[in-house]
N, CA, C and O atoms as CSV, one atom per row, in Angstrom:
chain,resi,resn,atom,element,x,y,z
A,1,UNK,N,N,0.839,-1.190,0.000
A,1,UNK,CA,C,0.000,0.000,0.000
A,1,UNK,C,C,0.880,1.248,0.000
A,1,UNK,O,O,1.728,1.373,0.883
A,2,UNK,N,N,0.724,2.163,-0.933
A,2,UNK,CA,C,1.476,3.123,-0.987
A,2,UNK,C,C,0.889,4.693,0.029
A,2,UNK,O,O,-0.304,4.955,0.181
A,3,UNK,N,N,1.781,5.355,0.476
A,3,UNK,CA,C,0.863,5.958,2.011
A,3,UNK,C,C,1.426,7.124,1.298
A,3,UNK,O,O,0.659,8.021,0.948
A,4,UNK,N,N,2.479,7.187,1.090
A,4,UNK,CA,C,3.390,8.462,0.477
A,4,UNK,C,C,3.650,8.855,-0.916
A,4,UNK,O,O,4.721,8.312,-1.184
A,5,UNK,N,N,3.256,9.490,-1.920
A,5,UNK,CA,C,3.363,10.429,-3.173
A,5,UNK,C,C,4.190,11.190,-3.111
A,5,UNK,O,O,3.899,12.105,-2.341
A,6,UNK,N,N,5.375,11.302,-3.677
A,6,UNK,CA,C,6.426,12.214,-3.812
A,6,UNK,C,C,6.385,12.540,-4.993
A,6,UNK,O,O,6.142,11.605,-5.757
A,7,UNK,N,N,6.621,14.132,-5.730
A,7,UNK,CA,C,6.671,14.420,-7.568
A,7,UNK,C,C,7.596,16.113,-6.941
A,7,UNK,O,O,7.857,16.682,-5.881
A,8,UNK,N,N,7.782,16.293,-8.359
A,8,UNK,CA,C,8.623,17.543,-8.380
A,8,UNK,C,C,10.467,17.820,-8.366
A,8,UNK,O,O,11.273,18.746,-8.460
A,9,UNK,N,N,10.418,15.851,-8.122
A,9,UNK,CA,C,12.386,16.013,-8.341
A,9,UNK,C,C,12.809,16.260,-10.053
A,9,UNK,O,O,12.053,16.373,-11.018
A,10,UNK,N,N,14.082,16.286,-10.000
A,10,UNK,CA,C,14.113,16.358,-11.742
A,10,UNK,C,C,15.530,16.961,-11.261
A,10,UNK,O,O,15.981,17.059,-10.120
A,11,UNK,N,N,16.262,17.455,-12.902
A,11,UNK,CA,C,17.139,17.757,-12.785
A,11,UNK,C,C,16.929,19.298,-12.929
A,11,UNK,O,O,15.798,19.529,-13.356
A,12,UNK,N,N,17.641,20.382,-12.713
A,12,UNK,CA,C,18.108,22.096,-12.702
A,12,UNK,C,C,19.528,22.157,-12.534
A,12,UNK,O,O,20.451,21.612,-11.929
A,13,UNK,N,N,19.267,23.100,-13.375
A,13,UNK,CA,C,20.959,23.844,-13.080
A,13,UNK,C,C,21.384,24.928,-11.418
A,13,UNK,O,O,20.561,25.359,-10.611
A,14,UNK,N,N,22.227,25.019,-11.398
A,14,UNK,CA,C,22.676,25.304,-10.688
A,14,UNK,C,C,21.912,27.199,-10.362
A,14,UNK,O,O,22.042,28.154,-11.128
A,15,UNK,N,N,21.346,27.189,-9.335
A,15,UNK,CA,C,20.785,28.547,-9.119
A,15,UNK,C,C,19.548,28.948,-9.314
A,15,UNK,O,O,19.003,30.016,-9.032
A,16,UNK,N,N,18.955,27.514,-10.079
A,16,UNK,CA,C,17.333,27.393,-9.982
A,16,UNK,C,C,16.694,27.003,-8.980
A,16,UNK,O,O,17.053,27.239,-7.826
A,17,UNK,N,N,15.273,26.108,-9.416
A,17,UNK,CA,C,14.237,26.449,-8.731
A,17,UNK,C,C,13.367,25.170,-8.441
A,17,UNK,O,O,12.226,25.261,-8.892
A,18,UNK,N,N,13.608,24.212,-7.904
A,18,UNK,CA,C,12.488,23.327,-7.477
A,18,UNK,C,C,11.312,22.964,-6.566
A,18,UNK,O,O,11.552,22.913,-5.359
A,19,UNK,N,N,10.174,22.726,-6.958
A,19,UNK,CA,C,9.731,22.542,-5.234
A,19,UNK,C,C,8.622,20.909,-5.735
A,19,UNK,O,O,7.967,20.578,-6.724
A,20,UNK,N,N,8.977,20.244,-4.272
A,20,UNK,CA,C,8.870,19.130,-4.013
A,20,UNK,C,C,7.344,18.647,-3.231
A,20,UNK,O,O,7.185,19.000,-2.062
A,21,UNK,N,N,6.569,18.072,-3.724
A,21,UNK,CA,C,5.333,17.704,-3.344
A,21,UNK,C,C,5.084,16.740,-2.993
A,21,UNK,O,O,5.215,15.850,-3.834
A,22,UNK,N,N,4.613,16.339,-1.661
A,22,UNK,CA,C,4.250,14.962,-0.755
A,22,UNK,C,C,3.079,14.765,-0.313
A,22,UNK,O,O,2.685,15.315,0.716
A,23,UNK,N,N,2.155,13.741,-1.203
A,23,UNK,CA,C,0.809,13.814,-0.844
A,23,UNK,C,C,0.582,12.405,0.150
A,23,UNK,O,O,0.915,11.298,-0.272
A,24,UNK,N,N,0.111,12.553,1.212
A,24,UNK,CA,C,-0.076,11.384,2.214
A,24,UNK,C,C,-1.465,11.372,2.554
A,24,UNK,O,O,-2.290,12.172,2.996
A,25,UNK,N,N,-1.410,9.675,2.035
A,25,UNK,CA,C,-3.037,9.155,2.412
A,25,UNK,C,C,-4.166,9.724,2.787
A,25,UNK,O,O,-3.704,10.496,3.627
A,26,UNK,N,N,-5.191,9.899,2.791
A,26,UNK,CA,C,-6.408,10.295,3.734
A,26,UNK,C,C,-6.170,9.693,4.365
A,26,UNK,O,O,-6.014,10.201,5.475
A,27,UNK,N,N,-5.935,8.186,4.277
A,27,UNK,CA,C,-6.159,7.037,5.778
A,27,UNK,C,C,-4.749,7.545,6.366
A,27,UNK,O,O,-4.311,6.545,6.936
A,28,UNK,N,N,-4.035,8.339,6.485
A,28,UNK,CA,C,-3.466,8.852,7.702
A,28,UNK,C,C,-4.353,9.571,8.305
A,28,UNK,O,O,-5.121,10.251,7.624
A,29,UNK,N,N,-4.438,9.573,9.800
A,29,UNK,CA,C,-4.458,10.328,10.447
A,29,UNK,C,C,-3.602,11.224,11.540
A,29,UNK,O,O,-2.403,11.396,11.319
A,30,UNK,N,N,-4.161,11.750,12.621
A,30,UNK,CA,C,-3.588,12.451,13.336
A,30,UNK,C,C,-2.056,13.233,12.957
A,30,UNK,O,O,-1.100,13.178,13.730
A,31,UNK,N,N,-2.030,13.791,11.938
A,31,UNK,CA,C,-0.657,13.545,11.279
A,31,UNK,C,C,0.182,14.722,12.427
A,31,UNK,O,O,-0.433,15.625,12.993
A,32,UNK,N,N,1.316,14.531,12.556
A,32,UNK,CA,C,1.770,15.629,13.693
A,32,UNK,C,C,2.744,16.176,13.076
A,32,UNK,O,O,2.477,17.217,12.475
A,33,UNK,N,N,4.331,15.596,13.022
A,33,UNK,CA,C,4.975,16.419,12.057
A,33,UNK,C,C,5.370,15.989,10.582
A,33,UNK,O,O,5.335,14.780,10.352
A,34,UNK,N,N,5.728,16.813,9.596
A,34,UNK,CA,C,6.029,16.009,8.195
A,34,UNK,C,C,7.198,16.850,7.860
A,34,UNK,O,O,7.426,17.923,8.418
A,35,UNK,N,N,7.997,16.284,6.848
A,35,UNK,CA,C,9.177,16.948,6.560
A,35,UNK,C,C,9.991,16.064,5.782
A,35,UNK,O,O,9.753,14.856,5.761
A,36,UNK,N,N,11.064,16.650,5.051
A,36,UNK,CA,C,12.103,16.257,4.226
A,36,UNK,C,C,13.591,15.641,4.704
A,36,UNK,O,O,14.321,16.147,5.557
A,37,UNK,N,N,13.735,14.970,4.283
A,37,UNK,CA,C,15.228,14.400,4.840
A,37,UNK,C,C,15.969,14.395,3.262
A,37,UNK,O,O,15.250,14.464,2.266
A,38,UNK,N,N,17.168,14.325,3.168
A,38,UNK,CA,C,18.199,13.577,1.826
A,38,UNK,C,C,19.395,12.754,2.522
A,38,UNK,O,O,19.966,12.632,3.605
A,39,UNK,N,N,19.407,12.135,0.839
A,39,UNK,CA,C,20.466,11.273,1.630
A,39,UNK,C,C,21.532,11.666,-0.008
A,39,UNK,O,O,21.059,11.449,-1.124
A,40,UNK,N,N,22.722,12.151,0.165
A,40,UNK,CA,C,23.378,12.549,-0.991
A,40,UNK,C,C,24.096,11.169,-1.364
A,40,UNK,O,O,24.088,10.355,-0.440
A,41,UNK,N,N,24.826,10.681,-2.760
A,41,UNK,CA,C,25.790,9.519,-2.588
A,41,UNK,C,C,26.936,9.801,-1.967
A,41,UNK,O,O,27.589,10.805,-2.252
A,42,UNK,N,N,27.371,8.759,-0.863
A,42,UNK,CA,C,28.234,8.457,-0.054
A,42,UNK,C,C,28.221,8.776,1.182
A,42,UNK,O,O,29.037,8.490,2.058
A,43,UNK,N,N,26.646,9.777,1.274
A,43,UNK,CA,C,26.516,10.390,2.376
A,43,UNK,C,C,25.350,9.424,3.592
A,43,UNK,O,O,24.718,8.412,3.289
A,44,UNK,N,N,25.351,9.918,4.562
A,44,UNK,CA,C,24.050,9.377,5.220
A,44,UNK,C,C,22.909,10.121,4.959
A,44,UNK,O,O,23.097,11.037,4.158
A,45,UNK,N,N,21.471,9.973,5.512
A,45,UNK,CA,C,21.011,10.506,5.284
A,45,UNK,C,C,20.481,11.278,6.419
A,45,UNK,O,O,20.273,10.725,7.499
A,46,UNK,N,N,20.159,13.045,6.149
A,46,UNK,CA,C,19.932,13.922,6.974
A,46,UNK,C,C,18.483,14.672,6.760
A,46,UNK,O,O,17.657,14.508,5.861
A,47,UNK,N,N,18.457,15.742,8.144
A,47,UNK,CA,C,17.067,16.383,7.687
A,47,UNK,C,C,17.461,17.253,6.793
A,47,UNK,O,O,18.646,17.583,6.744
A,48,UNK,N,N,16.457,17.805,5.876
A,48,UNK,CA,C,16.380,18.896,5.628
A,48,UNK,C,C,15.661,19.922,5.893
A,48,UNK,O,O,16.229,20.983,5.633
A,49,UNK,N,N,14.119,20.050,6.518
A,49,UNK,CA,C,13.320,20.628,7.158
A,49,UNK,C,C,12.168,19.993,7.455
A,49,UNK,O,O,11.688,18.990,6.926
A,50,UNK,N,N,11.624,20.876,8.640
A,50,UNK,CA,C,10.190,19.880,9.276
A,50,UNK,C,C,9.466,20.460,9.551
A,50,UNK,O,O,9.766,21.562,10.010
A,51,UNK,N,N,7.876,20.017,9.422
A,51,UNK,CA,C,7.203,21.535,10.050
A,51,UNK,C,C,6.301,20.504,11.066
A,51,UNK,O,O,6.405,19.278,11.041
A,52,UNK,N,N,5.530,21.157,11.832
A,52,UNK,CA,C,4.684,20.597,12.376
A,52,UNK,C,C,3.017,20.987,12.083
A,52,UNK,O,O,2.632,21.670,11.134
A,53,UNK,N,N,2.081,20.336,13.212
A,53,UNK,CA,C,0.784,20.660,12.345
A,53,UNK,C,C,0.359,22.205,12.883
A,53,UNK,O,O,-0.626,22.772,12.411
A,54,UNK,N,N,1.196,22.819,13.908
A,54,UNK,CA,C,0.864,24.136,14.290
A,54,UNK,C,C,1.532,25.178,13.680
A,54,UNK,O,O,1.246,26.359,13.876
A,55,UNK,N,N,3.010,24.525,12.448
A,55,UNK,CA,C,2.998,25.459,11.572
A,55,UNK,C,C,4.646,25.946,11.635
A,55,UNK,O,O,5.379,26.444,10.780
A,56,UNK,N,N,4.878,25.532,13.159
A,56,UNK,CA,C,6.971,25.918,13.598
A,56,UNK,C,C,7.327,24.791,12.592
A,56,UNK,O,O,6.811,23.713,12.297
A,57,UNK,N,N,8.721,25.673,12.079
A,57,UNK,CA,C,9.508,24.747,10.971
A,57,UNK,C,C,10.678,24.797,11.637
A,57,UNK,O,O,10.867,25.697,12.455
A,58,UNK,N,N,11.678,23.791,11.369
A,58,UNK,CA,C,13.180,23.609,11.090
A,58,UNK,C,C,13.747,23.423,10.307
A,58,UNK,O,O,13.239,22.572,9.577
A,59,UNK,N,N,14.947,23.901,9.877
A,59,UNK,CA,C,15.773,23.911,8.992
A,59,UNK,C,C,17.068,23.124,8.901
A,59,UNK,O,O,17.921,23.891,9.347
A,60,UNK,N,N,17.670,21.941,8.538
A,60,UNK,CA,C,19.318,22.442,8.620
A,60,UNK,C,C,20.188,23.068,7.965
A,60,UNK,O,O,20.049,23.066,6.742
A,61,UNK,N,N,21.357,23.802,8.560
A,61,UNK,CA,C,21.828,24.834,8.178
A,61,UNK,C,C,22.113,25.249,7.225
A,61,UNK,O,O,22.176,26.463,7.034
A,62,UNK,N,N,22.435,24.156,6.127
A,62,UNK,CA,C,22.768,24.316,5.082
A,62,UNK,C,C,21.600,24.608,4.035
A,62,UNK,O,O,21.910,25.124,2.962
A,63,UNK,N,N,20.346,24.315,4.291
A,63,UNK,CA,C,19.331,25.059,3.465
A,63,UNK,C,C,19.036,26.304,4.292
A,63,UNK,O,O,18.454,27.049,3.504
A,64,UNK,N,N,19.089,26.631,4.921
A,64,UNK,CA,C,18.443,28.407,5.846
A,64,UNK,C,C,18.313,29.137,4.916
A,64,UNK,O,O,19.346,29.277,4.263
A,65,UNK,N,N,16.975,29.979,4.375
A,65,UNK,CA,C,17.059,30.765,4.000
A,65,UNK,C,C,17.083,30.948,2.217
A,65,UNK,O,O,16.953,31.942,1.503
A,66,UNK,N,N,17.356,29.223,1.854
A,66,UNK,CA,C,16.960,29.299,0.292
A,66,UNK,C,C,15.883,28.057,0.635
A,66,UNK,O,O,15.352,27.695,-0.415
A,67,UNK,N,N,15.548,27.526,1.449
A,67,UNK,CA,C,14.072,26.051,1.252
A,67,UNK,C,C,13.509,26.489,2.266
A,67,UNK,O,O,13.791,26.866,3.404
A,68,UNK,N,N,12.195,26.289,1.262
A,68,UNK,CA,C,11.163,26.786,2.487
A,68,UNK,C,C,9.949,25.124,2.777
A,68,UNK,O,O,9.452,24.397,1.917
A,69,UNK,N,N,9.868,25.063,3.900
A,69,UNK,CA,C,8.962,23.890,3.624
A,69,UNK,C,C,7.524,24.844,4.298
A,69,UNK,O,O,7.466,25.752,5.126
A,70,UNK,N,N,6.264,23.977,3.320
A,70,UNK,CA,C,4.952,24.112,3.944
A,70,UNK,C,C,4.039,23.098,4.109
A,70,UNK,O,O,4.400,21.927,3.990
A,71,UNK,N,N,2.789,23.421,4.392
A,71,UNK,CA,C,2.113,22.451,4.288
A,71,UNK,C,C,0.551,22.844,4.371
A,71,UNK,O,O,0.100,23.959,4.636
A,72,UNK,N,N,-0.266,21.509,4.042
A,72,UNK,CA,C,-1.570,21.940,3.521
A,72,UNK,C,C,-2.290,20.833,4.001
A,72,UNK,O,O,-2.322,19.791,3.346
A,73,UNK,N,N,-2.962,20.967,5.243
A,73,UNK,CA,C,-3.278,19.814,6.370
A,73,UNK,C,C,-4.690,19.797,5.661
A,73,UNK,O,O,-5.420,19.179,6.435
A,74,UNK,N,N,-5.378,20.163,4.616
A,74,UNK,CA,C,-7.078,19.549,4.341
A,74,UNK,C,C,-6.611,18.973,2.944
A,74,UNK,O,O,-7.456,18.438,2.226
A,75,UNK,N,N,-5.352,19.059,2.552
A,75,UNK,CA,C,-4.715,17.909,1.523
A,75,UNK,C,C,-4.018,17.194,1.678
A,75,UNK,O,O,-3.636,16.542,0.707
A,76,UNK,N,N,-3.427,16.912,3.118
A,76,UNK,CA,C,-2.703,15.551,4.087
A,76,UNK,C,C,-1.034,15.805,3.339
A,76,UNK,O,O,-0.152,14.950,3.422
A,77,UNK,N,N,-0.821,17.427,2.476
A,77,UNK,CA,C,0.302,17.355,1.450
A,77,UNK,C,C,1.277,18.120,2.144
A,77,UNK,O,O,0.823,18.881,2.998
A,78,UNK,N,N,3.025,18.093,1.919
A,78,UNK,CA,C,3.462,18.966,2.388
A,78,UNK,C,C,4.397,19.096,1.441
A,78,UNK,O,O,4.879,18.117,0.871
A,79,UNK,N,N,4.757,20.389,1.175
A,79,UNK,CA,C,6.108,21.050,-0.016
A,79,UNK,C,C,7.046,21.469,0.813
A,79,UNK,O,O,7.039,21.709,2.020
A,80,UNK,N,N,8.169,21.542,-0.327
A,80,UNK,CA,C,9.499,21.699,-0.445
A,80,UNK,C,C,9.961,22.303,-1.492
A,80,UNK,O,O,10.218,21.797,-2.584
A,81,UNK,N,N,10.161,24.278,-0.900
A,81,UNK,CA,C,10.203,25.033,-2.155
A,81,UNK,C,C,12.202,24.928,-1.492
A,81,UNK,O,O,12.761,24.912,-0.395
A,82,UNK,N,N,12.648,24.879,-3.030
A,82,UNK,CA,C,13.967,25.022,-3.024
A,82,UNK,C,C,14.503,25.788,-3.840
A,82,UNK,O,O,14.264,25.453,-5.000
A,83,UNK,N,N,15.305,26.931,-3.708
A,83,UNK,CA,C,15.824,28.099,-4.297
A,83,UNK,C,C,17.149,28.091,-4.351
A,83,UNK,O,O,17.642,27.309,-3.538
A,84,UNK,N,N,18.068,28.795,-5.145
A,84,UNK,CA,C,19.170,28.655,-5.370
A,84,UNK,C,C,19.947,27.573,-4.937
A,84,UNK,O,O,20.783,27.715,-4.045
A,85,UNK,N,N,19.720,26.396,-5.553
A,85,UNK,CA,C,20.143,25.289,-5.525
A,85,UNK,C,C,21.855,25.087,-6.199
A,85,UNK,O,O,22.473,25.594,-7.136
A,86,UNK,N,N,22.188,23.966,-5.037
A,86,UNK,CA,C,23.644,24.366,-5.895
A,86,UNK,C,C,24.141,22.608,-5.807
A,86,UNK,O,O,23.478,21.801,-5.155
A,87,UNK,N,N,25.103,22.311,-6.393
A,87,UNK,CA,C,25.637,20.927,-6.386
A,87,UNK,C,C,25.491,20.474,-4.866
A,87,UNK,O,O,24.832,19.466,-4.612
A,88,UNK,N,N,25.893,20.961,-4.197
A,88,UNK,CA,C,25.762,20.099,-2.542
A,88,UNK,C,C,24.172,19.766,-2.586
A,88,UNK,O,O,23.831,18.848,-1.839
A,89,UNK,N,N,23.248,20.325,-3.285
A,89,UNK,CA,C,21.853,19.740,-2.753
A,89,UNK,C,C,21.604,18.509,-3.480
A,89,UNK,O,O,20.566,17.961,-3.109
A,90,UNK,N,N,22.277,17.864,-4.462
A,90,UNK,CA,C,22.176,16.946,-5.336
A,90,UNK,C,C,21.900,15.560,-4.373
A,90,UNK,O,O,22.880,14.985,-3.900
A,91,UNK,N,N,20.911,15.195,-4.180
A,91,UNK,CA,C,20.649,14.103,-3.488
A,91,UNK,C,C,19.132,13.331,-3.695
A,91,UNK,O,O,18.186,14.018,-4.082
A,92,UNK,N,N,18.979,12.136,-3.470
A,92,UNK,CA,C,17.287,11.608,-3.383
A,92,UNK,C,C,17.036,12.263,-1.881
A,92,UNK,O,O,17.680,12.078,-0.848
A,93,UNK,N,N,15.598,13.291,-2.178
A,93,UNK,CA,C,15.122,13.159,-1.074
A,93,UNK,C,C,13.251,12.473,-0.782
A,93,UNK,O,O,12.323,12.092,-1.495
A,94,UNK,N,N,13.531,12.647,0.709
A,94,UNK,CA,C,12.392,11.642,1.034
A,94,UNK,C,C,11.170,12.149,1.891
A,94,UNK,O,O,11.333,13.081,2.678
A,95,UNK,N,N,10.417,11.772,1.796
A,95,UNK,CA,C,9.061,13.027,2.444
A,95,UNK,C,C,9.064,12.313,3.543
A,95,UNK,O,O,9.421,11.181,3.218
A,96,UNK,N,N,8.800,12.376,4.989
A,96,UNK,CA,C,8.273,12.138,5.947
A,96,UNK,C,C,7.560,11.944,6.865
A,96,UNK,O,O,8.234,12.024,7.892
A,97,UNK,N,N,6.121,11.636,7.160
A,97,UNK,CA,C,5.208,11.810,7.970
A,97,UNK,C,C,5.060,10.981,9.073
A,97,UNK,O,O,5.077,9.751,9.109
A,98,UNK,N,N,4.849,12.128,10.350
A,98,UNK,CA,C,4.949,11.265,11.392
A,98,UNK,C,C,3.538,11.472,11.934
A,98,UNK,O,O,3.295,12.674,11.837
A,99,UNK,N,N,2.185,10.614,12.625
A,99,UNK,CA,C,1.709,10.763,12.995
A,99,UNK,C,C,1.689,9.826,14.561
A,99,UNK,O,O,2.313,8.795,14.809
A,100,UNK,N,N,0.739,10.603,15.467
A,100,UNK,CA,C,0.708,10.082,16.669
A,100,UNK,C,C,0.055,8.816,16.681
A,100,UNK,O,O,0.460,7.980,17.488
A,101,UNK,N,N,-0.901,8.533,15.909
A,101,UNK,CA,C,-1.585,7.544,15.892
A,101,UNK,C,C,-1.745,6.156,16.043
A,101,UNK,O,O,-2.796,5.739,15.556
A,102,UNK,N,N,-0.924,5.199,16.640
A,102,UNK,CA,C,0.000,3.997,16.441
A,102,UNK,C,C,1.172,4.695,17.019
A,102,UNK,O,O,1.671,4.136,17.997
A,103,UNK,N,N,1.556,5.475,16.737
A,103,UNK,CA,C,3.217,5.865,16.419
A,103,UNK,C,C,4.064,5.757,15.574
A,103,UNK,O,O,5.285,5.707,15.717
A,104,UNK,N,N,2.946,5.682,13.901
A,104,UNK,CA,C,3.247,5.517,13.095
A,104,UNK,C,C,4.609,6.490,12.073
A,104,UNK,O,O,4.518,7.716,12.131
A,105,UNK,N,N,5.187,6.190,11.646
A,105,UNK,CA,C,6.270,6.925,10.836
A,105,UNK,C,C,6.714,6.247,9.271
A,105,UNK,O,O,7.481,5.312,9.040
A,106,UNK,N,N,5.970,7.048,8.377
A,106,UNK,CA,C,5.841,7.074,6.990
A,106,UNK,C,C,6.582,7.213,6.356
A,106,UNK,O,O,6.813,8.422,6.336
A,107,UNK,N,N,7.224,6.696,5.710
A,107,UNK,CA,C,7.997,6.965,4.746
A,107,UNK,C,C,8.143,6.997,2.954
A,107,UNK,O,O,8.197,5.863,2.478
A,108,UNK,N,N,8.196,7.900,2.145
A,108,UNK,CA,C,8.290,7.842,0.886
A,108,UNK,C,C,9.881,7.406,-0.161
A,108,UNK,O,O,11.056,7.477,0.198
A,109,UNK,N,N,9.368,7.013,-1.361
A,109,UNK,CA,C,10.140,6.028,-1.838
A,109,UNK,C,C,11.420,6.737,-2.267
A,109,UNK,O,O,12.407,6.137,-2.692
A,110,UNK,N,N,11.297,8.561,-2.070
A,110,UNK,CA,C,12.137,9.135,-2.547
A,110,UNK,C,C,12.213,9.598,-3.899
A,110,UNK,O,O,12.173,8.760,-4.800
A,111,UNK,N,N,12.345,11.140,-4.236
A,111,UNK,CA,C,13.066,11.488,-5.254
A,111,UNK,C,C,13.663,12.304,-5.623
A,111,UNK,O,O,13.666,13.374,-5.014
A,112,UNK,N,N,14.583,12.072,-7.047
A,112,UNK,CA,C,15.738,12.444,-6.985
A,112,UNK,C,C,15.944,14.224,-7.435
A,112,UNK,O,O,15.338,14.777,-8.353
A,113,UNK,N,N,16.576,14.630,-6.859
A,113,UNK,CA,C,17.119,16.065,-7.464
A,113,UNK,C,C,18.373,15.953,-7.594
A,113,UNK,O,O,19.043,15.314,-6.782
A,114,UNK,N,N,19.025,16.722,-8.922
A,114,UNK,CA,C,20.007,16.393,-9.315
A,114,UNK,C,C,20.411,18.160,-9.843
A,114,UNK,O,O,19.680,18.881,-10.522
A,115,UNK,N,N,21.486,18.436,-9.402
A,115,UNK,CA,C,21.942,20.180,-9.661
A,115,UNK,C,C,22.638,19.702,-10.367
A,115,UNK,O,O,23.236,18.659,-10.103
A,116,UNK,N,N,22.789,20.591,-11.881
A,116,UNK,CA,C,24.059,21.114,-12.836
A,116,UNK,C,C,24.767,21.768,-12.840
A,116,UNK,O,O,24.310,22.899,-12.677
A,117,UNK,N,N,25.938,21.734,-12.962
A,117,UNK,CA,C,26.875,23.048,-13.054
A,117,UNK,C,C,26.878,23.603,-14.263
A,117,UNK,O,O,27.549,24.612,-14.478
């Protein structure tokens, strides 16, 4: 059963513009926080931002200020606007949803963004 919809990876050049769309189930509920992680090659994989359902986000440092994440709780969806993108962002990333419900934690199959120089 697929819980997680990820679209919007692809390739850009360097200094463009992507943003990343994660549509999760109706049959989720209680959803609490959702957010982006990557995992680059050779790297592990890290956050990249999180929001919760009251709306506080986090960042790590290395996106501050060019990715913005949001979200749209009566479409269970959450984005990932990414701006001046540069080779270090080149990685699969993966949508996240965590709800209280069970203590369930969702995961999507990932996709890829790929920066040009």
């Amino acid at each position: 059963q697929v819980h997680l919809v990820e679209s919007g990876g692809g390739l850009v050049q360097a200094g463009g513009s992507l943003r990343l769309s994660c549509a999760a189930s109706q049959s989720i509920f209680s959803i609490n926080v959702m957010g982006w992680y990557r995992q680059a090659p050779g790297k592990q994989r890290e956050l990249v931002a999180v929001i919760t359902s009251g709306g506080s986000t986090n960042y790590a440092d290395s996106v501050k200020g060019r990715f913005t994440i949001s979200r749209d709780n009566a479409k269970n969806t959450v984005y990932l606007q990414m701006n001046s993108l540069n080779s270090e962002d080149t990685a699969v990333y993966y949508c996240n949803v965590r709800s209280s419900r069970f203590s369930m934690d969702y995961w999507g199959k990932g996709t890829l963004v790929t920066v040009s120089s």
